[in-house]
DSSP file (Angstrom, degrees, kcal/mol; ACC not computed):
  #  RESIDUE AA STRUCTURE BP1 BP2  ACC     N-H-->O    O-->H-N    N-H-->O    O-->H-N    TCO  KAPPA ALPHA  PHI   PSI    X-CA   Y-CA   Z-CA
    1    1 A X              0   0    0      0, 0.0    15,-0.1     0, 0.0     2,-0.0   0.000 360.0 360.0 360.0 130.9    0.0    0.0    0.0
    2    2 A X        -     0   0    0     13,-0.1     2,-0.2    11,-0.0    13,-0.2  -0.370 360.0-139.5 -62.5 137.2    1.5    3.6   -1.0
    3    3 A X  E     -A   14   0A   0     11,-1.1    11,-2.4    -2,-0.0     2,-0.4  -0.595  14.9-125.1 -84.5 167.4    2.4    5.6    2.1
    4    4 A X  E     -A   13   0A   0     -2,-0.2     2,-0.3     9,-0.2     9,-0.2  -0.923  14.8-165.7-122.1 125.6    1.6    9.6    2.3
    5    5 A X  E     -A   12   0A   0      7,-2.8     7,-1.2    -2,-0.4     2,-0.5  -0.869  23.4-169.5-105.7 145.7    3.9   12.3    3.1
    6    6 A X  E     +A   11   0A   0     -2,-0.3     5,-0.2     5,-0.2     2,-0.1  -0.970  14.5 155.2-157.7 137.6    1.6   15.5    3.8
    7    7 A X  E >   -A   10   0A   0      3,-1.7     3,-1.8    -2,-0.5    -2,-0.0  -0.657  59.7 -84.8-142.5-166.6    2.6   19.1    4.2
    8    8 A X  T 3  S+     0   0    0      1,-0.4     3,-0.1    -2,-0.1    42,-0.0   0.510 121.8  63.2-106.2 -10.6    1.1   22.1    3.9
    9    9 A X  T 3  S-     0   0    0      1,-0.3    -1,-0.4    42,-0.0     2,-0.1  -0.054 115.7 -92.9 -70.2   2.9    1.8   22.2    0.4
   10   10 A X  E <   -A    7   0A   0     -3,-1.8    -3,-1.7     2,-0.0    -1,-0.3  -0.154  54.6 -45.2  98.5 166.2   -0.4   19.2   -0.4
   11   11 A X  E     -A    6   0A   0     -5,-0.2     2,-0.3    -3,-0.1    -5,-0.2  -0.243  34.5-177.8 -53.4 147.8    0.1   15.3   -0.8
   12   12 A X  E     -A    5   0A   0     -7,-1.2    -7,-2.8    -2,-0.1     2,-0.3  -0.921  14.2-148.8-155.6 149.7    2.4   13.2   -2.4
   13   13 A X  E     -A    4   0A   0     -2,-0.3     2,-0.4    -9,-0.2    -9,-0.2  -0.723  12.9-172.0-120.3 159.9    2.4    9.2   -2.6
   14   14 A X  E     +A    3   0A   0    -11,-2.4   -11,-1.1    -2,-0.3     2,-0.3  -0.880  11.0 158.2-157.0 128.1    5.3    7.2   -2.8
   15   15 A X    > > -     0   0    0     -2,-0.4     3,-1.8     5,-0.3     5,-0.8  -0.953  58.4-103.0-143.8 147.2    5.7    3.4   -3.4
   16   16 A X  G > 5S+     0   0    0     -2,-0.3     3,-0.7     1,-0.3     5,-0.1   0.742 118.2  63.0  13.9 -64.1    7.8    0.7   -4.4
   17   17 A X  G 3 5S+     0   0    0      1,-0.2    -1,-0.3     2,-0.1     4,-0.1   0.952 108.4  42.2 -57.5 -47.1    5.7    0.7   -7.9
   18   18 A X  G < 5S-     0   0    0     -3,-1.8    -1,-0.2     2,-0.3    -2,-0.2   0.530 113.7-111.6 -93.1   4.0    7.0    4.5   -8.8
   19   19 A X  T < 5S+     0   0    0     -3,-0.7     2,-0.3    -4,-0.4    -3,-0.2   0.093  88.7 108.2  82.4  -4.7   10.5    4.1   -7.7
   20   20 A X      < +     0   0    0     -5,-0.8    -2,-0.3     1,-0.1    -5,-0.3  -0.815  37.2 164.9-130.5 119.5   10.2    6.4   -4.8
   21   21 A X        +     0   0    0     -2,-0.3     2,-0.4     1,-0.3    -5,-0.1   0.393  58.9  25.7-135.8  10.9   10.3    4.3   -1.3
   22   22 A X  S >> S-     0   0    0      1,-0.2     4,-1.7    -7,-0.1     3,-1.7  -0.976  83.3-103.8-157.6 147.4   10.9    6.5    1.5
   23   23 A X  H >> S+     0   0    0     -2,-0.4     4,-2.6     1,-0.2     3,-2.3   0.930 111.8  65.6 -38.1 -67.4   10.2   10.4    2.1
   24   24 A X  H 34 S+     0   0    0      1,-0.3    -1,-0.2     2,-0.2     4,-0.2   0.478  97.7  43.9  -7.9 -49.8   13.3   11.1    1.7
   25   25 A X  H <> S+     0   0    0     -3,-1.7     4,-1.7     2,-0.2    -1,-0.3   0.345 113.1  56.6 -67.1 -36.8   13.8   10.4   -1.6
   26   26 A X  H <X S+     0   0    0     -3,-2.3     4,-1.7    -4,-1.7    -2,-0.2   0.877 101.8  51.2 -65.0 -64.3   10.7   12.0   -2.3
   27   27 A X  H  < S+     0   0    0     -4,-2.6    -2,-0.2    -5,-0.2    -1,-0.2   0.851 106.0  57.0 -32.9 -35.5   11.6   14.9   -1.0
   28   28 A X  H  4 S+     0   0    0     -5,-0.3    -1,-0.2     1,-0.2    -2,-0.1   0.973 110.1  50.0 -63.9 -55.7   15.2   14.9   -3.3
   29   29 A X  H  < S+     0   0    0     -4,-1.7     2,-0.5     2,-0.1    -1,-0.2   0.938  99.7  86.2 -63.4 -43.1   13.0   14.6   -6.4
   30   30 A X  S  < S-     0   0    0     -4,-1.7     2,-0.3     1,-0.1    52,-0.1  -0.303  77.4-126.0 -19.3  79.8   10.7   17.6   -5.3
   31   31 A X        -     0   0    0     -2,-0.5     2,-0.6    20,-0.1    -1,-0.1  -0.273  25.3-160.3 -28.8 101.7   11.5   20.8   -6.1
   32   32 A X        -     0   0    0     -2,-0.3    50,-2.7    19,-0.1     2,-0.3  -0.831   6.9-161.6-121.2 133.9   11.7   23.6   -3.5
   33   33 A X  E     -B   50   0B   0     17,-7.3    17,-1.0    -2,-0.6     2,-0.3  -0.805   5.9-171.9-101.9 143.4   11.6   27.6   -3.2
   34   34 A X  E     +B   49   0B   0     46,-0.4    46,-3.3    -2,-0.3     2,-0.3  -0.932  21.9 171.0 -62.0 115.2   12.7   29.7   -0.8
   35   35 A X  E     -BC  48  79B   0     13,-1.0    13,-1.9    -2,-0.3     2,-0.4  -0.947  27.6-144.2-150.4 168.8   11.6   33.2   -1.5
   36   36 A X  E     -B   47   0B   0     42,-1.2    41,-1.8    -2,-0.3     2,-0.4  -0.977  21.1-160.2-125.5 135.8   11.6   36.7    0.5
   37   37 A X  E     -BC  46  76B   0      9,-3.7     2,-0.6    -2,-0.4     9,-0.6  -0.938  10.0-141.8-112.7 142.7    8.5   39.3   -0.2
   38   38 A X  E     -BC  45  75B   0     37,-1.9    37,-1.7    -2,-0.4     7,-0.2  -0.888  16.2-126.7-108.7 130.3    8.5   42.7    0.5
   39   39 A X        -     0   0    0      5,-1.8    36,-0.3    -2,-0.6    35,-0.2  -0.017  19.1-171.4 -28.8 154.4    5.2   44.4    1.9
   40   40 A X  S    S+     0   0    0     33,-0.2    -1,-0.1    34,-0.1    34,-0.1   0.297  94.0  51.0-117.1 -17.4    4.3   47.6   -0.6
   41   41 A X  S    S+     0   0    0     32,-0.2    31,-0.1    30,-0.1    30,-0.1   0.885 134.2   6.4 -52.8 -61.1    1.7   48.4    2.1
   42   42 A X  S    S-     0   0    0     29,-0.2     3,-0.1     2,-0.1    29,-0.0   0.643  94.2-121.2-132.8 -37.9    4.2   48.2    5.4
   43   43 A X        +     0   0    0      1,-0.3     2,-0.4    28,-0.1    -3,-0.1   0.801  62.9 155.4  94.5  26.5    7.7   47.8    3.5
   44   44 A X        -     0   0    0     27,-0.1    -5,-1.8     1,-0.1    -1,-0.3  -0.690  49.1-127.4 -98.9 170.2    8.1   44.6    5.5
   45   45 A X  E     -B   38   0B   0     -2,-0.4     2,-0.3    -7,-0.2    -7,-0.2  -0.319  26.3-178.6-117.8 170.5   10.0   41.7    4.7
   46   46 A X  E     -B   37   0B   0     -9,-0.6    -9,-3.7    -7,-0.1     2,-0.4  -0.774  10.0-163.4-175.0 113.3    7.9   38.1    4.8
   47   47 A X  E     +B   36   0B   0     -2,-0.3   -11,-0.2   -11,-0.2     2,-0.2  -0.872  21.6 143.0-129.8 164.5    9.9   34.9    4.2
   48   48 A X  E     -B   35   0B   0    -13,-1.9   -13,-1.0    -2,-0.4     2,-0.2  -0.671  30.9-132.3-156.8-173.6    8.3   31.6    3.2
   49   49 A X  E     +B   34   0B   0    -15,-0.2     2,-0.3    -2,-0.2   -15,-0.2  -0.659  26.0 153.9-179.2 130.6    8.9   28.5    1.1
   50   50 A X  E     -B   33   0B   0    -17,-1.0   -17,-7.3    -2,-0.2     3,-0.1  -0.693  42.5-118.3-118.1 160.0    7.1   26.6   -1.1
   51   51 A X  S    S+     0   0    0     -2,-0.3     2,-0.3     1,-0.3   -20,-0.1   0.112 103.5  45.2-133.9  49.5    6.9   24.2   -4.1
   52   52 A X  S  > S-     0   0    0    -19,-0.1     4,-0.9     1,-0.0    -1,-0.3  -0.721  71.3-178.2-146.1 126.4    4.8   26.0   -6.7
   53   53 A X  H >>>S+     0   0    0     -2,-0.3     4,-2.2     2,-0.2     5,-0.6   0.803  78.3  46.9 -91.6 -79.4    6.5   29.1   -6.3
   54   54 A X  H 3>5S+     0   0    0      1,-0.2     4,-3.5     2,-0.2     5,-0.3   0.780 108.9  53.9 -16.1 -63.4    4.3   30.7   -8.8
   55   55 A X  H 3>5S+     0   0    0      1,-0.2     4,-1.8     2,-0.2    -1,-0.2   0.889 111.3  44.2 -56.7 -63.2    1.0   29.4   -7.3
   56   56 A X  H <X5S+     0   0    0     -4,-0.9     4,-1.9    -3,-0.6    -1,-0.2   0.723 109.2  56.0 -85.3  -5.7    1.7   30.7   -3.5
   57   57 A X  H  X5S+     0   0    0     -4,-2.2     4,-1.7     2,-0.2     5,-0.3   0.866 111.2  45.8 -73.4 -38.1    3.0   34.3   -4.8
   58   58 A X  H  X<S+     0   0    0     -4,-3.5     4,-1.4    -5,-0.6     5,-0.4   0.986 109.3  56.6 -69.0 -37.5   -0.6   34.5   -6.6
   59   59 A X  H  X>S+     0   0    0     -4,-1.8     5,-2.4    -5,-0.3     4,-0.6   0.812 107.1  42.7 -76.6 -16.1   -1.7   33.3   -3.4
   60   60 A X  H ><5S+     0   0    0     -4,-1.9     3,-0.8     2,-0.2     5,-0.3   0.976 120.1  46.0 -56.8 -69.3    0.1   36.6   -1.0
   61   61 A X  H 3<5S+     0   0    0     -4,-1.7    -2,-0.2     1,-0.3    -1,-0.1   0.544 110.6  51.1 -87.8  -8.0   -1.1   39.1   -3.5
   62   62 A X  H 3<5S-     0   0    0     -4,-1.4    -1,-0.3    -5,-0.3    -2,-0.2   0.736 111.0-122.6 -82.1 -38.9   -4.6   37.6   -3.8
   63   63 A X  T <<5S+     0   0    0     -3,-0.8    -3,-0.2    -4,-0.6    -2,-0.2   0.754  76.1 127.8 106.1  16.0   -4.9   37.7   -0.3
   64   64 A X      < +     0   0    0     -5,-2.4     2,-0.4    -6,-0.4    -4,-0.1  -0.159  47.8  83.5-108.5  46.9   -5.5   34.3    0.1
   65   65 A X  S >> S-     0   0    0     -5,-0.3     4,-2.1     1,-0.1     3,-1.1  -0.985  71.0-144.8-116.6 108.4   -2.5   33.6    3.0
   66   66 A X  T 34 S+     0   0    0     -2,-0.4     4,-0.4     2,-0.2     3,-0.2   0.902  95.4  44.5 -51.1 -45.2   -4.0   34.6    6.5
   67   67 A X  T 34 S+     0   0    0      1,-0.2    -1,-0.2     2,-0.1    -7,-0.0   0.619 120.7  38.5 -90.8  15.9   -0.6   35.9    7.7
   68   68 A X  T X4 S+     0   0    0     -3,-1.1     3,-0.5     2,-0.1    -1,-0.2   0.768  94.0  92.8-118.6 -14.9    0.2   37.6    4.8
   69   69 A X  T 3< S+     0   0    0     -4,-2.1     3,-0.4     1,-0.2    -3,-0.1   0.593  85.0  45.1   2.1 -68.0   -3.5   39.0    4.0
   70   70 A X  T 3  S+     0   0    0     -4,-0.4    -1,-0.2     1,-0.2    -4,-0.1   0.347 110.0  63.7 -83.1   8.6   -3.7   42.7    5.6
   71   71 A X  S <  S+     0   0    0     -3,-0.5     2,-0.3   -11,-0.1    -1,-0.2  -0.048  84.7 169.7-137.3  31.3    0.0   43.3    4.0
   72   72 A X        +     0   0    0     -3,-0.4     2,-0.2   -33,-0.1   -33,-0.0  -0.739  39.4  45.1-107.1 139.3   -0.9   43.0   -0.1
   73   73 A X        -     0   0    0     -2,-0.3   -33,-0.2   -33,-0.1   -32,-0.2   0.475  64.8-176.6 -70.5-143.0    0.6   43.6   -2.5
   74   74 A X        -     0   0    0    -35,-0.2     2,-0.2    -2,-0.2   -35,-0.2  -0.675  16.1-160.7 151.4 129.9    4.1   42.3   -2.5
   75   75 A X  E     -C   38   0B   0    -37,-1.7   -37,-1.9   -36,-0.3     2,-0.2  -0.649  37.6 -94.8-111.3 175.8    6.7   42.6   -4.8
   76   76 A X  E     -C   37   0B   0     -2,-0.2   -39,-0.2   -39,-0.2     3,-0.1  -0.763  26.2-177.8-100.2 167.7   10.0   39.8   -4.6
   77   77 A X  E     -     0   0B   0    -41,-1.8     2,-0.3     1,-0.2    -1,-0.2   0.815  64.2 -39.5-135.6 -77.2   12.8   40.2   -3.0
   78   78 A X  E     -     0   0B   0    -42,-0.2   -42,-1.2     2,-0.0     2,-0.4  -0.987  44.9-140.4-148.3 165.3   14.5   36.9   -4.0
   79   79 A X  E     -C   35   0B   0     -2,-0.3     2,-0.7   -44,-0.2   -44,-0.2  -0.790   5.3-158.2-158.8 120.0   13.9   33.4   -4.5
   80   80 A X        -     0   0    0    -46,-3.3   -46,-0.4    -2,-0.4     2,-0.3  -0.683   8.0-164.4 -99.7  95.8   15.9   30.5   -3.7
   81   81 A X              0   0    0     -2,-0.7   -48,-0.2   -48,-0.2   -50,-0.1  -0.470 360.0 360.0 -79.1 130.5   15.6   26.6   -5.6
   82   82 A X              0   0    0    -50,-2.7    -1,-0.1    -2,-0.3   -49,-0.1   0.516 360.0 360.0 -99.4 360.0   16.8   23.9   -4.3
């Protein structure tokens, strides 16, 4: 039976069948950002990390992050892939 790794970032399955047998190893294949925003509201810094980079910057400046909400727009600062 595939185990589940779960973050806050969604699901991912991993088994035997896909090559992929321990989190770890999931994780390797995975792609991950690091990124810094700055506030255009408050001129404050707000740092985070994801894998859809794209996807959670639309989600700051939409206003759909509760700590990041009251503090839209946001321009980037930098952004790091691992």
């Amino acid at each position: 039976m595939p185990k589940t790794v779960r973050g806050h970032e969604g699901t991912q399955r991993f088994s035997a069948s896909n090559g992929i047998n321990s989190p770890s190893q999931l994780l390797r294949l995975m792609s991950h950002y690091v990124y810094v925003l700055e506030s255009d509201a408050d001129s404050e810094k707000y740092v985070g990390c994801t894998n859809n980079f794209k996807r959670r910057i639309d989600d700051h400046n939409r206003g759909k992050v509760f700590s990041t909400k009251l503090r839209k727009p946001f321009k980037l600062i930098i952004c790091l892939k691992s």
